[in-house]
C-alpha positions as CSV (number, residue, x, y, z in Angstrom):
1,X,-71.4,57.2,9.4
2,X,-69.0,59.3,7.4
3,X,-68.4,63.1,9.3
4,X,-68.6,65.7,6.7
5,X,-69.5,69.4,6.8
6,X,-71.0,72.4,5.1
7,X,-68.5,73.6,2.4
8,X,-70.0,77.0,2.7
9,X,-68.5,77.6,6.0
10,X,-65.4,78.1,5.0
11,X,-64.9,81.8,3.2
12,X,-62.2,81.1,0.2
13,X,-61.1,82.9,-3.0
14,X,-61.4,79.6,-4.9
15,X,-63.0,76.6,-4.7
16,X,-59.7,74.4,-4.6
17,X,-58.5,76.9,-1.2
18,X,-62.6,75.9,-0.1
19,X,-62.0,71.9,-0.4
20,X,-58.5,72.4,0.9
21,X,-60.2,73.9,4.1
22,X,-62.5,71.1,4.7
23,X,-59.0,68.3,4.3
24,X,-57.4,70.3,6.7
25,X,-59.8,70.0,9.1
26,X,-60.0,65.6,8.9
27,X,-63.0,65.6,6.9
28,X,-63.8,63.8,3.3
29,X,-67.4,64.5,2.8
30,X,-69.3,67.8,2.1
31,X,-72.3,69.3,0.9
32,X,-71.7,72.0,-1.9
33,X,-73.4,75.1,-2.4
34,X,-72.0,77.0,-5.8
35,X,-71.8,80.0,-3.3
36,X,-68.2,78.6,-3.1
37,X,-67.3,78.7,-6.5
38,X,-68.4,82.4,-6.6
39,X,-71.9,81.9,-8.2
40,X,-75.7,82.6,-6.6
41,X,-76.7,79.3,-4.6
42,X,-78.9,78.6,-7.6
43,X,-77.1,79.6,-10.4
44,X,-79.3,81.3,-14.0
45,X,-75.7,79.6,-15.9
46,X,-72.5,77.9,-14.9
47,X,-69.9,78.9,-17.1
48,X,-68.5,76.4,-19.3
49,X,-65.8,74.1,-17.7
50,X,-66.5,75.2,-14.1
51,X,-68.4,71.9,-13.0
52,X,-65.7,69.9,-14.2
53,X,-62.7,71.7,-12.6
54,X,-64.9,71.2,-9.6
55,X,-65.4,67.9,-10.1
56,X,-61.5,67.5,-10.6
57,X,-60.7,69.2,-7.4
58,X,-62.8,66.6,-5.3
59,X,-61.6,63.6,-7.2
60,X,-57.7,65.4,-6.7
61,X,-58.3,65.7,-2.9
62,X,-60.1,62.3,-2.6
63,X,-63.1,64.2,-1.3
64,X,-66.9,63.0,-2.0
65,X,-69.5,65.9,-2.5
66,X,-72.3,63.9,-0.4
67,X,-75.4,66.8,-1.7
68,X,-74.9,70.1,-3.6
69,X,-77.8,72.9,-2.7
70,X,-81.0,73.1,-5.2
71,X,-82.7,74.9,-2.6
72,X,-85.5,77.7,-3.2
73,X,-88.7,78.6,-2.3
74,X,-91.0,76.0,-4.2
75,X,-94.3,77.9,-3.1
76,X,-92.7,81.4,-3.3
77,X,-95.9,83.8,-3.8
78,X,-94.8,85.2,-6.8
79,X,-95.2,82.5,-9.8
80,X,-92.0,84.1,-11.8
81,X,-89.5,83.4,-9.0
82,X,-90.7,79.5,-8.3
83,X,-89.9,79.5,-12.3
84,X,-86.7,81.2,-11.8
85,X,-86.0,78.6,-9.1
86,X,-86.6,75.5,-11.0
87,X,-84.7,76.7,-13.9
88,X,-81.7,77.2,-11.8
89,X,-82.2,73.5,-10.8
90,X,-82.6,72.3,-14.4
91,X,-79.4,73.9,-14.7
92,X,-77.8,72.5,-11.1
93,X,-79.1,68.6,-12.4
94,X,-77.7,69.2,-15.4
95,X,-73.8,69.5,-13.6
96,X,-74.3,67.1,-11.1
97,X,-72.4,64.2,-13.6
98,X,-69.8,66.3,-14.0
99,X,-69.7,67.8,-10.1
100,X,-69.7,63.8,-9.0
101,X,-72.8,63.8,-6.9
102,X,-76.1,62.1,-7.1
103,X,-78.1,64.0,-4.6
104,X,-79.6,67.6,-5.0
105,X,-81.0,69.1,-1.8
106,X,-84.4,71.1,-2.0
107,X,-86.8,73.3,0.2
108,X,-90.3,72.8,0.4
109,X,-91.4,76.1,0.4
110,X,-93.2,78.4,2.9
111,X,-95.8,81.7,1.6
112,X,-93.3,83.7,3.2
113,X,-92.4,86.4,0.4
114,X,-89.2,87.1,2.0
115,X,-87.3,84.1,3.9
116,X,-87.9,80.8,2.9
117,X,-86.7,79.7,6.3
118,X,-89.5,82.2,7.9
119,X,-93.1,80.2,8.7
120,X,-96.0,81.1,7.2
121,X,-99.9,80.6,8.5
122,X,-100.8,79.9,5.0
123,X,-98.0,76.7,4.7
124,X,-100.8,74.6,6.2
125,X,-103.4,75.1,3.6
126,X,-104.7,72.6,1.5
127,X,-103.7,75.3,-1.7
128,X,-100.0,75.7,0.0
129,X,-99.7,71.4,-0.1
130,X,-101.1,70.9,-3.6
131,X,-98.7,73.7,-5.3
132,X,-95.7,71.8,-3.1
133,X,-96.6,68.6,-4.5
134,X,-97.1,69.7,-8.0
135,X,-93.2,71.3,-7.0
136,X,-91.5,68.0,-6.3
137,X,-93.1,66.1,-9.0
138,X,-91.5,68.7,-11.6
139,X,-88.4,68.2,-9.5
140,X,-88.5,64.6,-9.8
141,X,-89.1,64.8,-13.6
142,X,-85.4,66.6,-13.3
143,X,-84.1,64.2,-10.9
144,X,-85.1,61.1,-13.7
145,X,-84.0,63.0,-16.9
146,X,-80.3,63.1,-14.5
147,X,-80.3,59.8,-12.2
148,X,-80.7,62.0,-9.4
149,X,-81.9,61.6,-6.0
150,X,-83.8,64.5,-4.2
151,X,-83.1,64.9,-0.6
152,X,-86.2,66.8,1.5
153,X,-85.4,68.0,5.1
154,X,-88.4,68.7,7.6
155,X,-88.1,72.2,8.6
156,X,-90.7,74.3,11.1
157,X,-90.8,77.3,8.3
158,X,-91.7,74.9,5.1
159,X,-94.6,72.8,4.4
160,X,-92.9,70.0,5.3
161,X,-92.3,70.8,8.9
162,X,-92.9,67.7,10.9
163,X,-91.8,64.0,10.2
164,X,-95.7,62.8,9.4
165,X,-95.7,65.4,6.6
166,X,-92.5,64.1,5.5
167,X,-93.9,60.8,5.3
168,X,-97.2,62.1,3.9
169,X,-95.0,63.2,1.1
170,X,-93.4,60.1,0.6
171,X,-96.3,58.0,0.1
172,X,-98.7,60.4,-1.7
173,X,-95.2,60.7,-4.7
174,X,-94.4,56.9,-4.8
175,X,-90.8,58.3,-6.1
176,X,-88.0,56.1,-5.4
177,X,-86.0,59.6,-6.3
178,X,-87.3,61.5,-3.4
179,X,-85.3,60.8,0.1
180,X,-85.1,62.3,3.6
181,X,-82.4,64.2,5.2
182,X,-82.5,64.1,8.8
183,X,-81.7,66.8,11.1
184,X,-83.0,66.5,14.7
185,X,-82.6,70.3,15.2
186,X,-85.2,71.0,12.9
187,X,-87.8,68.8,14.4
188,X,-89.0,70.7,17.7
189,X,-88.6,74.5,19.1
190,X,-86.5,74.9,21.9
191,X,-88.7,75.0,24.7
192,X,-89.4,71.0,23.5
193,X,-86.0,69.8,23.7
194,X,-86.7,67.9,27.2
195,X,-89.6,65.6,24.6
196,X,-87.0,65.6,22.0
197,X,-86.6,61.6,22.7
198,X,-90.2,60.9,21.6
199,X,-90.4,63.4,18.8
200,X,-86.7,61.8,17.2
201,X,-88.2,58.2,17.8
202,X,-91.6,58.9,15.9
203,X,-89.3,60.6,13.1
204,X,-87.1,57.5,13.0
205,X,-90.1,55.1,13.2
206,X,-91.5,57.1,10.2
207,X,-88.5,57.9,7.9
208,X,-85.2,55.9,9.2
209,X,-85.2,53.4,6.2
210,X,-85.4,56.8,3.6
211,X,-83.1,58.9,5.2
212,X,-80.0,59.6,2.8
213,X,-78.1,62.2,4.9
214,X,-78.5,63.5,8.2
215,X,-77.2,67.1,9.8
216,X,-75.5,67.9,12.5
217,X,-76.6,71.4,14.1
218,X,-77.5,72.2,17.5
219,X,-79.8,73.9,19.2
220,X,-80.7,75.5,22.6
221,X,-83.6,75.7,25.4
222,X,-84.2,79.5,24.0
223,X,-84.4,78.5,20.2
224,X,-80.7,79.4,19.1
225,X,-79.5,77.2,16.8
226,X,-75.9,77.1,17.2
227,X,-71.9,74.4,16.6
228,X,-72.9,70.9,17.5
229,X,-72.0,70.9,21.2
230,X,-72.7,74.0,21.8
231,X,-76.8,73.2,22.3
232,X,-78.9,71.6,24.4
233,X,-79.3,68.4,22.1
234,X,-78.4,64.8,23.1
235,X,-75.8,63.7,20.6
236,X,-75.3,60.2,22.1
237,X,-79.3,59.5,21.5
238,X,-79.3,61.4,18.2
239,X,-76.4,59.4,16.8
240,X,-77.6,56.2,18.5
241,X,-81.1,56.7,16.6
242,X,-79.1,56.7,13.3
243,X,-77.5,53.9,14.2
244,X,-80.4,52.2,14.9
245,X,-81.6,52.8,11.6
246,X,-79.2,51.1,10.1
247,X,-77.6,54.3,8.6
248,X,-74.0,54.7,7.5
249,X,-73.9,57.6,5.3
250,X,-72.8,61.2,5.2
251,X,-73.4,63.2,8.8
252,X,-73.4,67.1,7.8
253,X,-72.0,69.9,10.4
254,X,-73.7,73.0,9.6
255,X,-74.5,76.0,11.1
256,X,-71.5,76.8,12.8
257,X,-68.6,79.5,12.3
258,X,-65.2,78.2,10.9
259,X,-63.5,78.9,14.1
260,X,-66.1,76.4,15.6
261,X,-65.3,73.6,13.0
262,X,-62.6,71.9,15.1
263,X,-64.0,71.6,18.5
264,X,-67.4,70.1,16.3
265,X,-65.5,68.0,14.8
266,X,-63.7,66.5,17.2
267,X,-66.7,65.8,19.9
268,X,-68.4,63.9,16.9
269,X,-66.0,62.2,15.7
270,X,-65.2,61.1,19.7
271,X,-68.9,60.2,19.6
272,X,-68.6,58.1,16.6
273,X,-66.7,55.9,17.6
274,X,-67.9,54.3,20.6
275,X,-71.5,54.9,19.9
276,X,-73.9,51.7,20.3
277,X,-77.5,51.0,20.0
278,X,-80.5,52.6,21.9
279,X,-83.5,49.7,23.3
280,X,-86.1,49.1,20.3
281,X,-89.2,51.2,21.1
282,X,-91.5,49.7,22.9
283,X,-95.2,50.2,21.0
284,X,-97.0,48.4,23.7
């Protein structure tokens, strides 16, 4: 696994000072959000040139942009701002040669009208799956025009907010362009972090082999997310369970303040190295 981090939490005047931030601190992978170039996270137009002098800035600093953001309510209520999402992602794909990154990160939507990361009752209709659905395959039309890969993260507030929906979406899309992102905050509330063993192994049985990137947040016994190693999570089991999986790509520290960055850093990268293997589940 390759530590890498959020290039949004570092607050820059250019994206060069951004990528700078993120070398300084030991790290070669990110996850970009245009947010850092001085653009809306989905963009209506990126100006002529910019992807490329991004793209220049990683190669010059021997970075690797693991994801950039596509994210935005795919069942928004209002019809004219799912369009104004996905043509902001037409326009995202359409950089991503030139950015140097294959993966575009989306959100599966919630009938929340004003926070896509607020839950809705209506996100478990049969109405709420069938417009989400009809959303990713128009995203994966985009992701085959580009050779891209999608990357879809379980989250309480969307649709998708439990491993057996993520898996539900696998199978009903048959799309070798749609993966997981794994982040074993997002799985349970707080009050269920003592079950969190079970709950990460049915997710692993379900989606290890998909999983293309995997977070690193934490999260506490009264539903604060907060810096990995500030929470109540087992990182030993949730890094062994990755491991266990067989996966060795980009690990993604997020939600934390800059000031946090180092001490995250540097309990994950202690943990990286001597993790090992948890026992195979026993489904006796």
């Amino acid at each position: 696994m390759r530590l890498g981090i959020f290039a949004k939490t570092f607050t820059r005047p250019t994206v060069e000072a951004v990528f700078d931030a993120i070398v300084e601190h030991g790290l070669s992978v990110m996850q970009f959000n245009f947010a850092c170039a001085g653009l809306p996270s989905m963009p209506t137009e990126i100006p002529a040139g910019l992807a490329e002098r991004i793209g220049s800035a990683v190669r010059k600093r021997s970075l690797e942009m693991a994801a950039v953001s596509g994210t935005f309510n795919i069942i928004h209520p209002d019809r004219k701002r799912r369009e104004a999402g996905f043509q902001s992602l037409a326009v995202i794909a359409s950089h991503c040669r030139a950015l140097k990154t294959h993966v575009i990160t989306l959100c599966t939507g919630t009938r929340d009208a004003d926070d896509m990361w607020r839950p809705h009752p209506e996100n478990e209709s049969a109405e709420a799956w069938k417009e989400m659905l009809a959303g990713m395959q128009r995203a994966v039309e985009l992701a085959e025009a580009h050779d891209l890969t999608l990357g879809v993260e379980p989250e309480l507030a969307n649709v998708i907010n439990s491993a057996a929906k993520a898996r539900r979406l696998l199978d009903e899309l048959q799309s070798s362009r749609v993966k997981i992102i794994m982040d074993g905050a997002n799985l349970f509330h707080g009050p269920q972090i003592p079950n969190a063993r079970a709950i990460w192994e049915d997710a692993f049985d379900m989606l290890g082999s998909e999983i293309v990137m995997a977070h690193a947040k934490d999260l506490t016994l009264a539903e604060k997310f907060s810096a990995a190693g500030k929470g109540d999570l087992d990182w030993d089991l949730y890094l062994s369970l990755l491991q266990r999986v067989n996966f060795t790509g980009p690990l993604i520290l997020h939600g934390l303040a800059e000031d946090e960055v180092a001490s995250s850093v540097h309990l994950l990268q202690a943990k990286l190295v001597p993790v090992g293997s948890v026992p195979a589940r026993d489904h006796a």
